[in-house]
C-alpha positions in Angstrom: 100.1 128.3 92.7 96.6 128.5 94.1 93.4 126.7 93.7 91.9 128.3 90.6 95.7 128.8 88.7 95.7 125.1 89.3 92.2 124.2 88.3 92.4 126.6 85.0 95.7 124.9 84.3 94.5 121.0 84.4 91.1 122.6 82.6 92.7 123.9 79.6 95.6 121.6 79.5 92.9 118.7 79.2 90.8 120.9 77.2 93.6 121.4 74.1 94.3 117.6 74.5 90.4 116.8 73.7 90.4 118.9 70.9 92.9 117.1 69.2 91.1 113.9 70.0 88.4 111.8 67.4 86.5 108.9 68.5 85.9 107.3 71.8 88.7 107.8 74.6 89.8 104.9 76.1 91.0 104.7 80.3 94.6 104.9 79.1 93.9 108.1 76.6 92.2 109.8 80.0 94.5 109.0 82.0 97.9 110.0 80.1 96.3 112.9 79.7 95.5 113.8 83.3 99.4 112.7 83.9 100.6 115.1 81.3 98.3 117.6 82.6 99.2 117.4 86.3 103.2 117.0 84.9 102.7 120.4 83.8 102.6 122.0 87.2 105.6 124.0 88.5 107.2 122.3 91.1 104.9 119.2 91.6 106.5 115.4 91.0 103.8 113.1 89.3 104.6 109.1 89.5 102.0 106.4 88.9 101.6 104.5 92.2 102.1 101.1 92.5 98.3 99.1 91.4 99.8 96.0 93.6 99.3 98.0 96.7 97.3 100.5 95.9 95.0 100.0 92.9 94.3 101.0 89.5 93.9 104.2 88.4 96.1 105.7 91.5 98.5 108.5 91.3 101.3 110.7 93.7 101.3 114.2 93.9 104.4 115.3 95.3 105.0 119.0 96.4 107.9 119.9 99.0 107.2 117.6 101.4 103.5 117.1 100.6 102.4 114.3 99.2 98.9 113.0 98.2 98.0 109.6 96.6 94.7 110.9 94.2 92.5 107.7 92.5 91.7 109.1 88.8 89.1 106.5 88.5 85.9 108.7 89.1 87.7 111.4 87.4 88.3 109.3 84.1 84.5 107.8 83.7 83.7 111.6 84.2 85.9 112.6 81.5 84.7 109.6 79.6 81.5 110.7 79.8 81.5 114.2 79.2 83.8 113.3 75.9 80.7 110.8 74.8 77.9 113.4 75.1 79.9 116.0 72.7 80.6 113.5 70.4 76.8 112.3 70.6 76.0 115.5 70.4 78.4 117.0 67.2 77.3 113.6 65.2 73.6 114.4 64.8 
C-alpha cells in the first residue's frame, strides 16, 4: 500500500466515523478512532504502547519487520479542532 492508498484510507475511515458523531469529541473518541482506522490497514499490527515508558497518546505500527512508535497527541488536538469549527460552524 502506498502513501496516498494509505492517507485516503485513514481520511475516509475517520471521515465516516465523524459523521456519525454529535457533540464535542473527547481524547479517547479521537483516539479509538484513529486505532480503528489504522487497524484497518492490510497487513499492519496496531497496539497501544506502554504510557509508563513512553507517554500518552503513543502508538506501534507494525509492518513486516518495521516498526514505528507514532505520538497521536498533535494529531488528536488537530482533529479536535477541526471537529469544533464544523460544529461552530453547522450551529449558527
Amino acid at each position: 500500500m502506498d502513501k496516498n492508498e494509505f492517507s485516503n484510507l485513514i481520511f475516509h475511515s475517520i471521515m465516516k466515523e465523524l459523521s456519525e458523531m454529535d457533540g464535542e469529541l473527547s481524547d479517547l473518541d479521537v483516539k479509538e478512532m484513529m486505532f480503528d482506522s489504522l487497524n484497518k490497514m492490510p497487513n499492519l499490527i496496531v497496539e497501544w504502547a506502554d504510557s509508563k515508558k513512553f507517554g500518552k497518546n503513543k502508538i506501534f505500527l507494525k509492518e513486516n519487520n518495521n516498526i514505528i512508535l507514532l505520538d497521536l497527541t498533535e494529531i488528536i488536538a488537530g482533529i479536535k479542532l477541526a471537529w469544533k469549527e464544523y460544529q461552530d460552524s453547522t450551529n449558527k
